[in-house]
KETOR-759722 format. One line per 2 residues: number of its first residue (from 0); their letters; for each residue z, x, y of N, C-alpha, C, CB. Coordinates in steps of 0.05 Angstrom, whole numbers, plus 32768, in hexadecimal, padded with zeros to 4 digits. Glycine has a CB too. Layout:
N
NUM) A) Z X Y Z X Y Z X Y Z X Y; ...
This chain:
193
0) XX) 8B1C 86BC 881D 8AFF 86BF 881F 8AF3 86A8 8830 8AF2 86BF 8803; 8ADE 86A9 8842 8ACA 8698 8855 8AC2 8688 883D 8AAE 86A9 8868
2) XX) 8AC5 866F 8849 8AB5 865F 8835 8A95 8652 8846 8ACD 8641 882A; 8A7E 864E 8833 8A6E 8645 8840 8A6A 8630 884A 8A61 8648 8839
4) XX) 8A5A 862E 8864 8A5D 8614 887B 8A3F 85FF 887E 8A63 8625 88A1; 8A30 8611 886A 8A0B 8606 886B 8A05 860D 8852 89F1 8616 8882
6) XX) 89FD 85EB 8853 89E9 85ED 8832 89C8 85E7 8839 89F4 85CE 8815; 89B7 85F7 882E 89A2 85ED 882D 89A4 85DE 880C 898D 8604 8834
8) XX) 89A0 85C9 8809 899E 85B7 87F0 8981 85A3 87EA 89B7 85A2 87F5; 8967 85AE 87F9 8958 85A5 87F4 894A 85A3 87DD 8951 85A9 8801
10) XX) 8935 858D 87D3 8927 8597 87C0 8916 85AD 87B6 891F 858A 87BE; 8917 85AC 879B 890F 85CE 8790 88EC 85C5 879A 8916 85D8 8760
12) XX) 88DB 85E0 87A2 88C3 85E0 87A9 88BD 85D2 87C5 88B5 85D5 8794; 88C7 85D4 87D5 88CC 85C9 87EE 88D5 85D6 8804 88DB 85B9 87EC
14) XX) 88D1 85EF 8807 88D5 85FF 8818 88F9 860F 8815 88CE 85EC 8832; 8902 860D 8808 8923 861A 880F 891B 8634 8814 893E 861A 87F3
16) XX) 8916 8640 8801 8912 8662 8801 8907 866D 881A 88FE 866C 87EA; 88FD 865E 8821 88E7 866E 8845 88FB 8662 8851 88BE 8661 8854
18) XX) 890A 8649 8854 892B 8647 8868 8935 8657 8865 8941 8635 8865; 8946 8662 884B 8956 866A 883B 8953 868D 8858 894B 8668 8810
20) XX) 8939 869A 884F 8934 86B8 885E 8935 86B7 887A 8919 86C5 8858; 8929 869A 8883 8928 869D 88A1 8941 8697 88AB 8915 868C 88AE
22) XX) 895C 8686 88A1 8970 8694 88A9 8980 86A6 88A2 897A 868A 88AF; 897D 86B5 8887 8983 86CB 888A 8980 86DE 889D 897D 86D0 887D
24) XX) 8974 86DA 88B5 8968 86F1 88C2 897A 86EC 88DA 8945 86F1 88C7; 897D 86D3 88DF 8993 86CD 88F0 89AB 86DB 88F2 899A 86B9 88EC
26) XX) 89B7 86DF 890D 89C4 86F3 8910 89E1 86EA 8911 89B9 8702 8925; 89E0 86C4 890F 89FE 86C2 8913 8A01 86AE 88F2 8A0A 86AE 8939
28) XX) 89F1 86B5 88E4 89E7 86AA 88C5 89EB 86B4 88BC 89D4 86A5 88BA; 89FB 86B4 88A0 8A00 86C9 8881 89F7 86B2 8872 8A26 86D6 8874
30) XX) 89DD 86BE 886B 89DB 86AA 8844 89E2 86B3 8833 89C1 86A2 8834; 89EB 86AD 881B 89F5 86B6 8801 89E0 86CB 87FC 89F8 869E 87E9
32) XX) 89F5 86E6 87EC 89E6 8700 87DD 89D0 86EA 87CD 89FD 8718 87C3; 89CF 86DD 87BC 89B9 86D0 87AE 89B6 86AF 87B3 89BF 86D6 878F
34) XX) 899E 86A8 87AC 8999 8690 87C4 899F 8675 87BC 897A 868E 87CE; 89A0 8683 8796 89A0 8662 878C 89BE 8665 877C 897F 8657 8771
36) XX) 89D0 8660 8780 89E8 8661 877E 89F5 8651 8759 89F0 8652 879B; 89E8 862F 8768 89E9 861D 8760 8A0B 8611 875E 89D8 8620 874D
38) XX) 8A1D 8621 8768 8A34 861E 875E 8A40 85FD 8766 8A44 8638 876A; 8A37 85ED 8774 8A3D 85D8 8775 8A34 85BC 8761 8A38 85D9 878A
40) XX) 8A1C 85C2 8759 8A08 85B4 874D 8A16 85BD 8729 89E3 85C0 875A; 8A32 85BA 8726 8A3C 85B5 870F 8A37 85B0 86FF 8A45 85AE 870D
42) XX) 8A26 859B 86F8 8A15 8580 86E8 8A08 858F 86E1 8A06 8566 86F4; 89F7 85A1 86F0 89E2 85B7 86E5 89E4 85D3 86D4 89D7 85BF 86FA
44) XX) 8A04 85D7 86D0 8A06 85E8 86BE 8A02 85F2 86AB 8A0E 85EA 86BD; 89FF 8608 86A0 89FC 8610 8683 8A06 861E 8678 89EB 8617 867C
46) XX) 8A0B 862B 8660 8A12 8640 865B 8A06 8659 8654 8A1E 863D 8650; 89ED 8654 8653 89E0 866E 864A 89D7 867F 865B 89CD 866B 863B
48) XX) 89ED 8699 8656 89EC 86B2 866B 89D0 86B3 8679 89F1 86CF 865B; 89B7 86AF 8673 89A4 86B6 867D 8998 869A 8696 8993 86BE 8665
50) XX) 89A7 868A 869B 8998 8673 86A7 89AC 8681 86BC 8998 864D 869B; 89A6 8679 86D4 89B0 8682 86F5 89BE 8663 86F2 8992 8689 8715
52) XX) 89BD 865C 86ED 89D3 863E 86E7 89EB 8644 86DB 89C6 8627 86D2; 89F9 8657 86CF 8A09 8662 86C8 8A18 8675 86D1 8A03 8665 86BB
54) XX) 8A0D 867E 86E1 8A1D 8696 86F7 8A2D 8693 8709 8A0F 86A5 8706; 8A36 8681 871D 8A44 8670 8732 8A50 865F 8725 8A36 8663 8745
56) XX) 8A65 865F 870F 8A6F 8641 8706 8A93 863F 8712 8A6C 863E 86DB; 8A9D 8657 871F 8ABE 8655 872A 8AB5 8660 874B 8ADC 8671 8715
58) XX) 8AC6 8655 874E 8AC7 8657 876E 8AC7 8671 877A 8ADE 864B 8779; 8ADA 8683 8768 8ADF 86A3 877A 8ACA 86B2 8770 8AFF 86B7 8774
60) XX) 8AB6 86AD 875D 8A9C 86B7 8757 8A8C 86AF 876B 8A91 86AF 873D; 8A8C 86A0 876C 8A7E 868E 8786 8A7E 869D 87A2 8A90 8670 878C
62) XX) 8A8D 869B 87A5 8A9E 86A2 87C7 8A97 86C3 87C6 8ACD 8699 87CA; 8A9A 86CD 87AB 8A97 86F5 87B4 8A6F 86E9 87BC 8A9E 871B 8785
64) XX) 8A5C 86DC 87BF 8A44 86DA 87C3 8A4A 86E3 87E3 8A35 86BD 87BB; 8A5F 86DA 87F5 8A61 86D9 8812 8A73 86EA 8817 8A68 86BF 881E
66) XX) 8A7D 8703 87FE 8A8F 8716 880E 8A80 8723 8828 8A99 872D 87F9; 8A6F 8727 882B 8A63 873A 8840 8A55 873A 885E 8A53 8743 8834
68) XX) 8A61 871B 885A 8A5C 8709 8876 8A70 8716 8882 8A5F 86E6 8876; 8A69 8721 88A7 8A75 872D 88C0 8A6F 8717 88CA 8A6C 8747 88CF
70) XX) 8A83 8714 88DF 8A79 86FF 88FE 8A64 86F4 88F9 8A71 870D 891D; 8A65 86DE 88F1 8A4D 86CE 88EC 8A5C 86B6 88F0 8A3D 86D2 88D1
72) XX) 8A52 8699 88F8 8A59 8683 88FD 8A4D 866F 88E4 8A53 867E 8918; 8A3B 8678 88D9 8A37 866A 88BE 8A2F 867A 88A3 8A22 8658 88C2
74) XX) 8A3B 866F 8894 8A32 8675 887D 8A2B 8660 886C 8A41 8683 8872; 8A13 866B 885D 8A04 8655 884B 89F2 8662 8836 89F2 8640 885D
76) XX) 89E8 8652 881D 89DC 8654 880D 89C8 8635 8802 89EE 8660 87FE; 89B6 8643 87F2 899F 862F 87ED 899D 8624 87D3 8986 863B 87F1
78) XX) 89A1 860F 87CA 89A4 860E 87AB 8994 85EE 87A9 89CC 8611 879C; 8979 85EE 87A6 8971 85D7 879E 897C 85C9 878C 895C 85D9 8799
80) XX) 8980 85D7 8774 8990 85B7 8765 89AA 85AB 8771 899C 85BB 8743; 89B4 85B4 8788 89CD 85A4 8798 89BE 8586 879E 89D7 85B5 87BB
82) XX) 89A3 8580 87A2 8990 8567 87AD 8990 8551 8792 896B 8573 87B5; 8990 855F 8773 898B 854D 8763 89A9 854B 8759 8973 8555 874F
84) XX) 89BA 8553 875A 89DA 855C 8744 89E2 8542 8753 89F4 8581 8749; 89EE 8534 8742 8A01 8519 874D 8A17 8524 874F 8A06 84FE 873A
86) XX) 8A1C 8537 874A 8A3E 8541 8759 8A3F 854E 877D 8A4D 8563 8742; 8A28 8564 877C 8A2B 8577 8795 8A2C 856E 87A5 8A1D 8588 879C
88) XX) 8A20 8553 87B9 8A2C 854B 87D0 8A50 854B 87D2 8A20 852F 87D5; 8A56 853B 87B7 8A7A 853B 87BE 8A81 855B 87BA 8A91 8524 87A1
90) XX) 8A76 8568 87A3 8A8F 8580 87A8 8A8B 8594 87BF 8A93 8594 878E; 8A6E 8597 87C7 8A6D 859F 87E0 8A83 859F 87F6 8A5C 8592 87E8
92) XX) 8A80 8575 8802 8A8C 8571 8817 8AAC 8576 880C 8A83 8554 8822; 8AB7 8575 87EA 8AD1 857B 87E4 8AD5 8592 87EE 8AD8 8579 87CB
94) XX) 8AC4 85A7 87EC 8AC4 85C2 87F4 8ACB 85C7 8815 8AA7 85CC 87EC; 8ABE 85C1 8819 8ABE 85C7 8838 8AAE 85A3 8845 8AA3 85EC 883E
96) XX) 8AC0 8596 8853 8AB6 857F 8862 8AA6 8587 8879 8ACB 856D 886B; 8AA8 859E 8881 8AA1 85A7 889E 8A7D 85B3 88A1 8ABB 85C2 88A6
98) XX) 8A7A 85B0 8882 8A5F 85C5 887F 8A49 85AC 888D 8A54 85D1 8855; 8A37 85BC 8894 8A19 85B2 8899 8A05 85B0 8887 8A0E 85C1 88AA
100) XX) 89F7 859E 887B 89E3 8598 8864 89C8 8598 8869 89E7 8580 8859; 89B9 85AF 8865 8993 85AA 8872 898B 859D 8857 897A 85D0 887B
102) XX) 8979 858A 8858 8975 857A 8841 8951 8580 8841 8982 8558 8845; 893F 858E 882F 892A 8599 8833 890F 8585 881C 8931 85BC 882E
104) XX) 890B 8569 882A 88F6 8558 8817 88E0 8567 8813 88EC 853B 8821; 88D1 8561 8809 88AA 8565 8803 88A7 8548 87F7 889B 8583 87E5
106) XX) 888B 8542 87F4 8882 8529 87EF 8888 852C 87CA 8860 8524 87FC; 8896 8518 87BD 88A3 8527 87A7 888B 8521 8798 88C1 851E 879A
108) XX) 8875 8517 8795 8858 851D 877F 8856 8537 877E 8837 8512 8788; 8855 8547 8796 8853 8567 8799 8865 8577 878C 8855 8571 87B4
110) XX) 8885 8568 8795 889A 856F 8790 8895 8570 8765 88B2 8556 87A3; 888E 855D 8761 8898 8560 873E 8883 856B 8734 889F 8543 872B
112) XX) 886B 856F 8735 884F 857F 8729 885D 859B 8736 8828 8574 8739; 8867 85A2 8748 8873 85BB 874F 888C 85C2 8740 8877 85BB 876B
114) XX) 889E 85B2 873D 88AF 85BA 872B 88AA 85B4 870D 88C5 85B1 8733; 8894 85B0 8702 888A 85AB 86E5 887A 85C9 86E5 8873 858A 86E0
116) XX) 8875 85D0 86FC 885C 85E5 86F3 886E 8608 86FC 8836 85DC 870E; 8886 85FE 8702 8894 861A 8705 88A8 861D 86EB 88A6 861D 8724
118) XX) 88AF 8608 86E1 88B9 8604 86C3 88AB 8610 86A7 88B8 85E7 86BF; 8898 860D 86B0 8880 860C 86A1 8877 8625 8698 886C 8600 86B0
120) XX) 886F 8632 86B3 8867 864D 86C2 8881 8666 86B7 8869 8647 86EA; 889D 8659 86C1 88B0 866B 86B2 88BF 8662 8694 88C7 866F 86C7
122) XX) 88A1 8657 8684 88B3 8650 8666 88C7 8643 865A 88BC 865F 865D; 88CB 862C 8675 88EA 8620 8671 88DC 860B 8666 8902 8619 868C
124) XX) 88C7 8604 8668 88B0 85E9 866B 88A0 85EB 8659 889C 85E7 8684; 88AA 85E3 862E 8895 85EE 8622 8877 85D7 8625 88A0 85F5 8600
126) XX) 8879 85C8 862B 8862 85AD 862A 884B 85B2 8644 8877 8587 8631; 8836 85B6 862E 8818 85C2 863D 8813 85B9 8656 87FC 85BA 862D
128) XX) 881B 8598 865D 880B 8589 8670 8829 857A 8683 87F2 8571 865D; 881F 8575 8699 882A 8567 86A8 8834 8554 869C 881D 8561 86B9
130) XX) 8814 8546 8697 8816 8522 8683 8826 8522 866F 87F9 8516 8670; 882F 853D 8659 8843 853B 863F 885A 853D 8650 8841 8555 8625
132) XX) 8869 854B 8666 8881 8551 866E 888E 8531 8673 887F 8567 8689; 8871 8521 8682 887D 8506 868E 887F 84F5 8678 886C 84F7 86A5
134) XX) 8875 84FC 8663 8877 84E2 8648 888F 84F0 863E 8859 84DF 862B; 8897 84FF 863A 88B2 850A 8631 88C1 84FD 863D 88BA 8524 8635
136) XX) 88C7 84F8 8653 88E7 84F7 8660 88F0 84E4 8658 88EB 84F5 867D; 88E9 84CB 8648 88FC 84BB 8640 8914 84C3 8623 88EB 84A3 863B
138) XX) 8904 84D6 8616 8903 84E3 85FE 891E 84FC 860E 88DC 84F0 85F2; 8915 8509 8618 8920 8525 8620 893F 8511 8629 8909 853C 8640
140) XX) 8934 84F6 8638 894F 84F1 863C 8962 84E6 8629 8950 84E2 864D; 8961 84DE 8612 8971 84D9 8602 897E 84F5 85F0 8963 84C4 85F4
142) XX) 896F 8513 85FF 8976 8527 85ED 8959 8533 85D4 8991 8517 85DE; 8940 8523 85D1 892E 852E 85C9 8917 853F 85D9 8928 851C 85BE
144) XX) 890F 854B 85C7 88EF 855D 85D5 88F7 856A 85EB 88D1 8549 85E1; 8912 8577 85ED 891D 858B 85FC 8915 85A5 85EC 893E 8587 8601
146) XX) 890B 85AF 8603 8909 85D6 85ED 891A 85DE 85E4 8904 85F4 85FA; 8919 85F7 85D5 8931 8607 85C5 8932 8618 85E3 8928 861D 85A1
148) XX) 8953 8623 85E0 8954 8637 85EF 8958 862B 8610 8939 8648 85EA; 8957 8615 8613 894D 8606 8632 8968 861C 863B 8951 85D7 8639
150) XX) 895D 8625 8654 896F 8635 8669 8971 862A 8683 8966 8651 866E; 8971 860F 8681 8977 85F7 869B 8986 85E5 868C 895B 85E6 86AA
152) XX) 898C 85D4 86A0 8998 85B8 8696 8987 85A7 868D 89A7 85AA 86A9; 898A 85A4 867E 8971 858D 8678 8965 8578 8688 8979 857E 8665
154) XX) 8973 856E 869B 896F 855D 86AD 895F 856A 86C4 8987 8551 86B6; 8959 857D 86CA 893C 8597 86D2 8927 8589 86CA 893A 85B9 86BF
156) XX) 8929 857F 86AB 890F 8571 86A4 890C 8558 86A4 8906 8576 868F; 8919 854E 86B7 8919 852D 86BA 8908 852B 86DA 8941 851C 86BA
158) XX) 88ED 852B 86D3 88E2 8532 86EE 88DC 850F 86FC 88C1 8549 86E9; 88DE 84FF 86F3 88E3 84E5 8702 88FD 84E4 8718 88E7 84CF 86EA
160) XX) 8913 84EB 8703 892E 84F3 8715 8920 850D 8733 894B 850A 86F6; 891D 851B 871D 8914 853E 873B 8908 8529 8750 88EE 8563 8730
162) XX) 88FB 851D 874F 88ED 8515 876E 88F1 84F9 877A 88CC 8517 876C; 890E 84F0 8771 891A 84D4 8772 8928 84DA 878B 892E 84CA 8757
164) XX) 8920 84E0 87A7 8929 84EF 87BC 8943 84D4 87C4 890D 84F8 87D6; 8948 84C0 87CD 894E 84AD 87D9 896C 84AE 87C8 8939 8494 87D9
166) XX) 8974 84A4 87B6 898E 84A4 87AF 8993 84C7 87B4 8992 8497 878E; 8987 84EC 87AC 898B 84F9 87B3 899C 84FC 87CC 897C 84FE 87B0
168) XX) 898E 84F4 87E1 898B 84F3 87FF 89AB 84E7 8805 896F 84DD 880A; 89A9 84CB 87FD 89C3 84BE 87FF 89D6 84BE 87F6 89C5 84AF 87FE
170) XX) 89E0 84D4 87E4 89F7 84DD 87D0 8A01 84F2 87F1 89EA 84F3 87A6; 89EF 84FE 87F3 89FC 850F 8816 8A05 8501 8829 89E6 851F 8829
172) XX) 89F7 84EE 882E 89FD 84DD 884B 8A10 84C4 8840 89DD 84D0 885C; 8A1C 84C6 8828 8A33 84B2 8822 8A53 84C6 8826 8A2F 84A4 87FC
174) XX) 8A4A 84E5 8822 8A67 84F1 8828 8A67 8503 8845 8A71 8506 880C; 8A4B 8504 884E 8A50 8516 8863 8A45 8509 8878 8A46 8532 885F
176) XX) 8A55 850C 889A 8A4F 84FC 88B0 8A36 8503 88B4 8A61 84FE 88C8; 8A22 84F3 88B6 8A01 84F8 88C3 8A00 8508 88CF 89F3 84E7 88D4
178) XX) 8A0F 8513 88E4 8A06 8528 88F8 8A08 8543 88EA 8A19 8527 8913; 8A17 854B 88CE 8A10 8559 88C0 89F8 855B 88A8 8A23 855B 88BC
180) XX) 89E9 854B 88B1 89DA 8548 8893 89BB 854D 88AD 89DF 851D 887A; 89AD 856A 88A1 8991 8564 88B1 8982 8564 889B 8986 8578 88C9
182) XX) 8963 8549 88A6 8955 8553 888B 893E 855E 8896 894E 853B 8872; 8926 8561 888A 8912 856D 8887 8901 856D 8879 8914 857A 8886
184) XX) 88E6 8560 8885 88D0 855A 8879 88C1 856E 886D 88C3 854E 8889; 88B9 8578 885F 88A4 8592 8854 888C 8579 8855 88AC 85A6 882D
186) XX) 8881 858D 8863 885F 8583 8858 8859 8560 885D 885C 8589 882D; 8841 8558 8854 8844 8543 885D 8850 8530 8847 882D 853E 8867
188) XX) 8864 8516 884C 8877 850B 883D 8886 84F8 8843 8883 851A 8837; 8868 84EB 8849 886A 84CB 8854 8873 84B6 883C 884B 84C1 8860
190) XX) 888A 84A6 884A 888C 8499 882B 88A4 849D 8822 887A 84A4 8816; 88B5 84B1 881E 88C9 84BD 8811 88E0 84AE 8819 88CB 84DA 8817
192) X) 88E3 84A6 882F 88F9 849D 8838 88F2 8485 8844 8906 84B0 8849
C-alpha cells in the first residue's frame, strides 16, 4: 500500500478543512477518504467507539484511507491534533522521513475561545463559560472536573497547552529538514512566533 507523503498538522480552527478540499481538487493530490484521521497523534487516543479518535489506531486501517489513490504524486491527510500530540512529529517522520509538513497557525486567543466553543457546541465541553473551562485546567489536569463520557483525550481540554504554538512548532522542525516543514499564518497572528 502507498503510504502518505503530506501532512497538514495545523492547529484545530485555523483553516485545515478549506486546505484539506482545495487540495483535494488537485489533480496530482489524493487526501485521505476522511480528513481527520488522527492516526499519528497516539497520545490522543481513546477507546470509546464513538470519538473519531478511535478509528485509525493500526496502520493497515490507516493505509485502506489511501486505497484509492491513481497516479498521483502526493498523498496526504489533515489531522489537527498531529500540532498538539508530543508524539506525531516523530512517528510521522518514523513513518515516512520523506513527507512534507504544512503547519496551519491562527493567532491562538482565537485559536482557544474557538476550540472551547466547538467543544462546547458539540457537548464534549460541559462548563457554561469560557472563564470556568480556564479555571479548570489545573484541576482537569490532575484528573478532576473532567465530564462523564469525555469522547476526547482529555488533554483537548487543556486549552493553555491547545494554543502553546512554539514548542508545537518545534517538536517538527527538531525531526524534519526545514525545507520540509511549510508554515502558515491564518489570519492575523502577530506574535506567535
Amino acid at each position: 500500500m502507498l503510504k502518505p507523503n503530506l501532512f497538514i498538522v495545523g492547529a484545530g480552527k485555523s483553516g485545515t478543512t478549506a486546505l484539506y478540499e482545495y487540495l483535494r481538487q488537485h489533480p496530482a493530490i489524493f487526501m485521505s477518504e476522511v480528513k481527520e484521521p488522527h492516526y499519528f497523534a497516539s497520545d490522543f487516543h481513546v477507546t470509546q467507539s464513538i470519538s473519531t479518535f478511535s478509528h485509525y489506531t493500526d496502520e493497515l486501517t490507516y493505509l485502506t484511507l489511501f486505497q484509492n489513490a491513481k497516479n498521483v504524486q502526493w498523498l496526504g491527510e489533515a489531522s489537527p491534533s498531529n500540532l498538539p500530540s508530543l508524539v506525531a512529529a516523530r512517528q510521522i517522520y518514523d513513518f515516512n522521513p520523506d513527507s512534507r509538513i504544512i503547519i496551519i497557525l491562527r493567532n491562538p486567543i482565537q485559536t482557544v475561545y474557538a476550540a472551547y466553543y466547538q467543544l462546547h457546541f458539540s457537548q464534549i465541553e460541559p462548563l457554561a463559560t469560557f472563564e470556568e473551562a480556564l479555571a479548570a485546567q489545573t484541576a482537569r489536569h490532575s484528573g478532576y472536573l473532567l465530564p462523564k463520557n469525555l469522547r476526547v483525550h482529555p488533554n483537548l481540554l487543556q486549552y493553555y497547552d491547545v494554543m502553546n504554538f512554539p514548542p508545537q512548532v518545534q517538536r517538527y522542525l527538531d525531526v524534519f529538514p526545514r525545507e520540509q516543514v511549510h508554515i502558515i499564518i491564518y489570519g492575523n497572528c502577530s506574535g506567535v512566533l
